[in-house]
C-alpha positions in Angstrom: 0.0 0.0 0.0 1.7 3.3 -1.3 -0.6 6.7 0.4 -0.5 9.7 -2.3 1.9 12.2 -1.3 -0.9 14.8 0.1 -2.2 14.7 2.6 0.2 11.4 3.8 3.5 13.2 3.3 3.0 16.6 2.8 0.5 17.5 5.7 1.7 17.5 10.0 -1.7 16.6 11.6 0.0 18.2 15.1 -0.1 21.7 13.9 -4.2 21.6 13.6 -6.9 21.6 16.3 -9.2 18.3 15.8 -12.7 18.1 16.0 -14.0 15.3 18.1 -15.6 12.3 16.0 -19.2 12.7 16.5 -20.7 10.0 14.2 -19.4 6.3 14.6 -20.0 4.0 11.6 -19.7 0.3 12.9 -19.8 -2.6 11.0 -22.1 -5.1 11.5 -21.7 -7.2 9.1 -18.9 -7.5 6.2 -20.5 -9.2 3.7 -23.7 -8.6 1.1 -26.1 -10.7 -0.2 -26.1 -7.8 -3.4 -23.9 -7.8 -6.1 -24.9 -4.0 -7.0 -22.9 -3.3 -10.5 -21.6 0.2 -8.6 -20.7 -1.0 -5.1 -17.8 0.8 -3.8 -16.9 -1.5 -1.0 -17.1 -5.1 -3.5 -16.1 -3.7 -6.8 -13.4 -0.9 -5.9 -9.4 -1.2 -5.8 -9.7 -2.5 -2.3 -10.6 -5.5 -1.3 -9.8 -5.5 2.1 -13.2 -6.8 3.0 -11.8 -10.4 1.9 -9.4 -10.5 5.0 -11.9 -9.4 7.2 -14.3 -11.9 9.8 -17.8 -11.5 8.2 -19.0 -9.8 11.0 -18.4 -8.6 14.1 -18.3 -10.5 17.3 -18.9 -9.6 21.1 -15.5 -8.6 21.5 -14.9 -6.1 19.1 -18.3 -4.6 19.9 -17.7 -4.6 23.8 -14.1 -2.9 22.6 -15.6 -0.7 20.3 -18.2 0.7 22.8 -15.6 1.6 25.5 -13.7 3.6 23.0 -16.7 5.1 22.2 -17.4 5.7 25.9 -13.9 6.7 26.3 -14.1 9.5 23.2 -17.4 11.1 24.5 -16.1 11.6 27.9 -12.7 12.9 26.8 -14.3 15.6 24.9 -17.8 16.1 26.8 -20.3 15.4 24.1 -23.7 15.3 25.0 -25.0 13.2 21.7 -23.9 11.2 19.2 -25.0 9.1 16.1 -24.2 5.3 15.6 -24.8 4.4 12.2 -24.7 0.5 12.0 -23.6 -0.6 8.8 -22.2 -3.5 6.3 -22.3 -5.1 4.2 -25.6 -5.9 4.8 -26.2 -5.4 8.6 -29.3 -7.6 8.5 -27.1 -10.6 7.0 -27.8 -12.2 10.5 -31.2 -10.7 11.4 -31.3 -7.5 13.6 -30.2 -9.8 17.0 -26.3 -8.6 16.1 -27.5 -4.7 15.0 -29.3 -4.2 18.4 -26.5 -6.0 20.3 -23.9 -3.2 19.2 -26.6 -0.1 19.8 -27.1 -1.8 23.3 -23.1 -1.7 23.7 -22.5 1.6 22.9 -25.6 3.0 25.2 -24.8 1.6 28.1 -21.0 2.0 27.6 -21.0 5.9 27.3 -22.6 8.5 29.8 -26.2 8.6 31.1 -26.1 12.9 29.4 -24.6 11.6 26.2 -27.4 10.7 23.7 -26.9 8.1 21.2 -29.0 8.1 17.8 -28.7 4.6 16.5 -29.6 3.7 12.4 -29.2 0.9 10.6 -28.3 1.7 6.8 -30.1 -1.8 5.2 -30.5 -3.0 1.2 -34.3 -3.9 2.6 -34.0 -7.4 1.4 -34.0 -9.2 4.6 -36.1 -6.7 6.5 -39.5 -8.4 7.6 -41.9 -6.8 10.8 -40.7 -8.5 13.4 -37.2 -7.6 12.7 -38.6 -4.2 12.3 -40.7 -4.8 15.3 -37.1 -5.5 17.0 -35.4 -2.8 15.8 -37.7 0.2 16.6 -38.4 -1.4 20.3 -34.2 -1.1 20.9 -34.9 3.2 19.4 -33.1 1.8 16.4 -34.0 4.1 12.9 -33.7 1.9 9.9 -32.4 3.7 6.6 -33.2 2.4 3.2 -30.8 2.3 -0.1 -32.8 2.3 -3.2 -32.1 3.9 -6.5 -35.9 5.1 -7.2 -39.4 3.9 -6.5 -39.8 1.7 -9.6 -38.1 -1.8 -10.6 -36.4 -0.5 -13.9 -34.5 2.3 -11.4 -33.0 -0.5 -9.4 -31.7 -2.9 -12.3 -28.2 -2.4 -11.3 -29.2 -3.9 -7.5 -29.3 -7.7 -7.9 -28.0 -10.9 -6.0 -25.4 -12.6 -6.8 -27.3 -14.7 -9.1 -28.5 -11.8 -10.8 -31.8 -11.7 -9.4 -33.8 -8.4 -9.0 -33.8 -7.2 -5.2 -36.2 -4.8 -6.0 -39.2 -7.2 -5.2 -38.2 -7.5 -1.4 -36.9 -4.1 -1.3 -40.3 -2.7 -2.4 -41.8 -4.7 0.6 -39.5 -2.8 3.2 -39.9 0.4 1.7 -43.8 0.1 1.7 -43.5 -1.5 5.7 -41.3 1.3 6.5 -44.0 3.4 4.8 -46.4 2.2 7.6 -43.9 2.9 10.7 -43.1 6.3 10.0 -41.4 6.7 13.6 -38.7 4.0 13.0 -38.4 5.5 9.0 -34.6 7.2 8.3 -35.2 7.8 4.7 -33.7 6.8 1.2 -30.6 6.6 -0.1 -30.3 7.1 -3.9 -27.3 6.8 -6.0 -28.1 8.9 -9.0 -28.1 6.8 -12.7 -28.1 9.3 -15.4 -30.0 6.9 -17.8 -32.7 7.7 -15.3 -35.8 10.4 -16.1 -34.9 12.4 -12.6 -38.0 13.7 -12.2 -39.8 10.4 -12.6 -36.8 8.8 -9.8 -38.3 11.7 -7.5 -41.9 11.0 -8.2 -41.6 7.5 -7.6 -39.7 7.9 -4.5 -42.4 10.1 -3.1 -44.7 7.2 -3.6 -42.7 5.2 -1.1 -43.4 8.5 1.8 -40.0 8.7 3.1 -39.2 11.4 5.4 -35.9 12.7 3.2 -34.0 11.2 0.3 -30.2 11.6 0.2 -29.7 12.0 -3.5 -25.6 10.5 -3.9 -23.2 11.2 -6.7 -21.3 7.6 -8.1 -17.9 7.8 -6.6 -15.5 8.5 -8.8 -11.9 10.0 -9.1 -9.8 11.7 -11.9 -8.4 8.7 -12.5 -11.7 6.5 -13.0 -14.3 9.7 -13.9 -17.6 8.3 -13.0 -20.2 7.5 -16.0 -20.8 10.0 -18.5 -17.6 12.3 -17.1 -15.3 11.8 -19.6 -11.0 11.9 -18.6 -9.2 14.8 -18.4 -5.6 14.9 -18.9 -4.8 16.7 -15.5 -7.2 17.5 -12.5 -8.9 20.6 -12.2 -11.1 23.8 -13.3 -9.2 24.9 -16.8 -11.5 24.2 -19.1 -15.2 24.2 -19.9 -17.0 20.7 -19.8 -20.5 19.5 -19.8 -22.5 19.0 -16.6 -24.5 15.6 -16.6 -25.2 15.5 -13.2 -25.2 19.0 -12.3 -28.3 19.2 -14.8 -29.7 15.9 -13.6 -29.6 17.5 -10.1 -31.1 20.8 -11.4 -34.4 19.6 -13.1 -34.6 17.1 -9.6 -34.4 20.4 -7.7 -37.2 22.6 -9.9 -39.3 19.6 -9.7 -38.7 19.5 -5.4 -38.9 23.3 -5.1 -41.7 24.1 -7.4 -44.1 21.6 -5.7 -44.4 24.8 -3.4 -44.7 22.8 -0.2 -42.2 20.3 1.1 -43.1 16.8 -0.1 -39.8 15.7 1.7 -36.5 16.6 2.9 -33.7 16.4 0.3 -30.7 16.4 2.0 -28.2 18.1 -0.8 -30.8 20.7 -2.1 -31.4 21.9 2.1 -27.1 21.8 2.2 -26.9 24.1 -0.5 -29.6 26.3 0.1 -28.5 26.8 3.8 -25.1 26.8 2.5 -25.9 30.1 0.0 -27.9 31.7 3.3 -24.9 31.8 5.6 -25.7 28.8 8.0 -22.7 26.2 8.4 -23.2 22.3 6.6 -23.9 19.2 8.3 -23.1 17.2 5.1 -19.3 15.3 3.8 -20.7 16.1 0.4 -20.8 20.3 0.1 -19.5 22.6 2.2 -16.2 23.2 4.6 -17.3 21.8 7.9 -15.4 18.9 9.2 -15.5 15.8 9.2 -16.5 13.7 12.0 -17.5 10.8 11.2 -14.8 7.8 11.8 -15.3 3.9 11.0 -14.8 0.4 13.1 -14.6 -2.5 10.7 -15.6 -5.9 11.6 -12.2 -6.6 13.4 -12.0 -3.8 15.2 -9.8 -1.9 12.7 -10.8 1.9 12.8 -10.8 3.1 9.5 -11.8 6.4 7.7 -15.0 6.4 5.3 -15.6 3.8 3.0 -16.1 6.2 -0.1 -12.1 5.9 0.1 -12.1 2.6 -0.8 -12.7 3.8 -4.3 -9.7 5.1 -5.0 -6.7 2.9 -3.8 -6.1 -0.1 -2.2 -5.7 0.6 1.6 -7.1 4.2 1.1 -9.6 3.8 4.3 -6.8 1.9 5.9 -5.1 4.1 9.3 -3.2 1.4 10.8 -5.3 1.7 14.6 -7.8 -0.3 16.0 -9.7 -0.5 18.9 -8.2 -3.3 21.3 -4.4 -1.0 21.1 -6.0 2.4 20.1 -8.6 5.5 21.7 -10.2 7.5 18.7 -7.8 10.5 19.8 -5.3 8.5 17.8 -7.1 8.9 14.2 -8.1 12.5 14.7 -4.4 12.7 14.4 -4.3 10.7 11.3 -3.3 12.7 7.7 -6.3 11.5 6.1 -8.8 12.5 9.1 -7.1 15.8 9.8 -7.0 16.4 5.8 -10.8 16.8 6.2 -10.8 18.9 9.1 -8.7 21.6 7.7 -12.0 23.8 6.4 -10.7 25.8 3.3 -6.8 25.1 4.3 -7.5 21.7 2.7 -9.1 23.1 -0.9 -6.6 23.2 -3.7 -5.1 26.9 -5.1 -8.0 26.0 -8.1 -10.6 25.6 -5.1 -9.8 28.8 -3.1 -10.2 30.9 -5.9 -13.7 29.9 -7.2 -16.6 31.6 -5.8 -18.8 29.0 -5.1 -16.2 27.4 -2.7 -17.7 27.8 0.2 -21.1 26.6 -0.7 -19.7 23.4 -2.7 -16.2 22.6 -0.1 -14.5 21.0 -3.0 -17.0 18.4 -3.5 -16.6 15.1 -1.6 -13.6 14.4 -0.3 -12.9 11.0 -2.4 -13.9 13.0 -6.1 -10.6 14.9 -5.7 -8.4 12.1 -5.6 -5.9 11.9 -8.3 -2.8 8.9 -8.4 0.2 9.9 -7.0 -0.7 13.3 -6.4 -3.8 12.7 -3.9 -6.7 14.9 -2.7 -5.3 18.3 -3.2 -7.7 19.1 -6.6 -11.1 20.1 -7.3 -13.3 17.5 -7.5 -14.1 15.6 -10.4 -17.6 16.8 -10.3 -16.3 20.3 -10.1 -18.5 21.9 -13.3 -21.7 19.2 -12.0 -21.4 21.4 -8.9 -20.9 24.8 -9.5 -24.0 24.4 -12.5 -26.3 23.4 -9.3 -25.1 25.5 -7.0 -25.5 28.7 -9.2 -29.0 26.9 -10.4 -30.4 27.0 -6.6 -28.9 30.3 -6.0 -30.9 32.0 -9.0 -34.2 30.1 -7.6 -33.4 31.5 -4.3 -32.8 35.0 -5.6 -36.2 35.0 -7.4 -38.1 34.5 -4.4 -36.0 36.4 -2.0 -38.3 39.4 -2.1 -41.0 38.1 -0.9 -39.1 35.7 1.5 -35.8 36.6 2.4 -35.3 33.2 4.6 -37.3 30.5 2.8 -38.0 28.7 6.0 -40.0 26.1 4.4 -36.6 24.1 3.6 -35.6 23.7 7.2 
């Protein structure tokens, strides 16, 4: 495993201030019963996953939670989100899911409050598990890539089966306990009518939709982005998903009440009226989210996993390491740096503080590493200054649209 030379070797964690890891990702489970034709963990440069147990076991969970415990007492915070992960986290039924949640409650203070989700493929959810789940205050998040089977051919078995039929099931139970509901995540598939993606997705009721851009890299441009010969801003190029994203938008804002939350479209508009992000995907607030693989290994975010072999990797785990450790990792601190850590390209644009470079992963570039604009760079900036001009047009007559928040 060879790290790019920035941030590895050209940036001293010790000379910035961390922010404490507030979100814990913990896998639950290793392994899928999807063969999705996009999958970033299954079908990326690293396959790490292969040396890895399939799932966790009590130890690493009882380990796991004390760090935890250990973290939020170090730096006094008073809530926290658990995201329980895969894989597929259901691989085993929810008994394993709830086990973790239970671990990491009782492990950390009584003041500290822990919101637990599990991030599921809906395949193996049924209502008892469901049942299970919401009685242990566990939220259950669905991936889908639109409301309809032809949106979701790219999600099948391994066999090659659909997984829309059972994932339709889940989405319509879900539908019916809106209390233990997180909302969809959609990967965005330009072949797709995005309006019609939206429209069906409203038929399912969730309570937001977390619209996702394909990872991709300068190295392995994502589909319809065609190579460049260098990273970065100098040269006009079309905007596939940036006008995807922009019809999505008209068709969410001009419904003139909210239907549901879209996470991206409330970043950016909050984003253009001053207030701070809460989002890896636009803006310059830092990250602090951190991730405990299924043998304890504590790892940054998968996305990584998309450009190199060992890119998540940080060399800690939990039975020799506190999470202190990784906030002092180049790769973690890289993503705390706010504006420091934008490229020269990036500083100078004037929508940099609205789109923060893009995701973290879409800058990546071999040898050189994450220093660059992202590879969705024009995708961005064409959105961004698309919700700006609907913003303007209304701001008149409401200077703080209030309805997105």
């Amino acid at each position: 495993m060879s790290h790019p030379a920035w941030p590895h070797a050209a940036l001293d964690p010790a000379a910035h201030r961390p922010v404490p890891f507030r979100q814990f990702v913990l896998k639950v489970h290793g392994r899928c019963n999807l063969d999705c034709s996009y999958c970033y963990i299954y079908r990326s440069p690293d396959a790490s996953w292969r040396d890895r147990p399939a799932r966790a076991d009590a130890t690493v969970m009882r380990r796991t939670a004390a760090r935890v415990a250990e973290h939020v007492t170090r730096h006094r915070l008073t809530a926290i989100r658990v995201e329980l992960h895969g894989g597929e986290p259901l691989l085993t039924g929810p008994d394993a899911v709830i086990a973790y949640a239970r671990a990491v409650r009782d492990a950390v203070p009584a003041d500290c409050e822990v919101t637990a989700t599990v991030q599921t493929n809906g395949t193996l959810l049924t209502r008892t598990a469901l049942d299970r789940l919401t009685a242990a205050g566990i939220r259950v998040g669905l991936s889908l890539d639109g409301g309809r089977a032809a949106h979701n051919a790219r999600r099948t078995d391994h066999a090659g089966r659909p997984a829309w039929p059972a994932a339709h099931r889940a989405a319509r139970l879900l539908a019916a306990h809106p209390r233990a509901y997180a909302g969809i995540l959609c990967t965005i598939d330009l072949a797709a009518d995005p309006v019609d993606v939206y429209e069906s997705l409203l038929g399912l009721d969730p309570p937001g939709v977390d619209f996702l851009l394909p990872h991709g890299n300068w190295a392995t441009p994502p589909p319809g982005i065609a190579p460049e010969e260098r990273p970065g801003r100098h040269r006009p190029r079309p905007t596939p998903y940036g006008d995807w994203l922009a019809t999505l938008f008209d068709a969410w804002w001009d419904a003139g009440r909210m239907r549901t939350r879209v996470r991206l479209f409330r970043e950016i508009a909050a984003l253009l009226l001053g207030l701070p992000s809460t989002a890896e995907a636009v803006g310059l607030s830092p990250l602090a989210a951190v991730v405990v693989d299924t043998d304890g290994a504590i790892e940054q975010v998968d996305s990584l996993k998309s450009a190199y072999a060992g890119a998540p990797a940080t060399g800690l785990d939990v039975f020799r390491h506190g999470f202190d450790r990784a906030l002092r990792h180049p790769g973690v601190a890289a993503r705390q740096l706010g504006l420091e850590g934008r490229s020269e390209e990036c500083r100078a644009c004037p929508v940099v503080r609205v789109c923060g470079g893009g995701n973290y992963v879409h800058r990546y570039a071999p040898g050189s590493g994450f220093l660059h604009p992202s590879v969705y760079c024009a995708d961005l900036e064409r959105l961004i200054r698309h919700v700006a001009d609907r913003l303007s047009a209304v701001a008149a007559a409401s200077p703080a649209p209030s309805r997105l928040f």
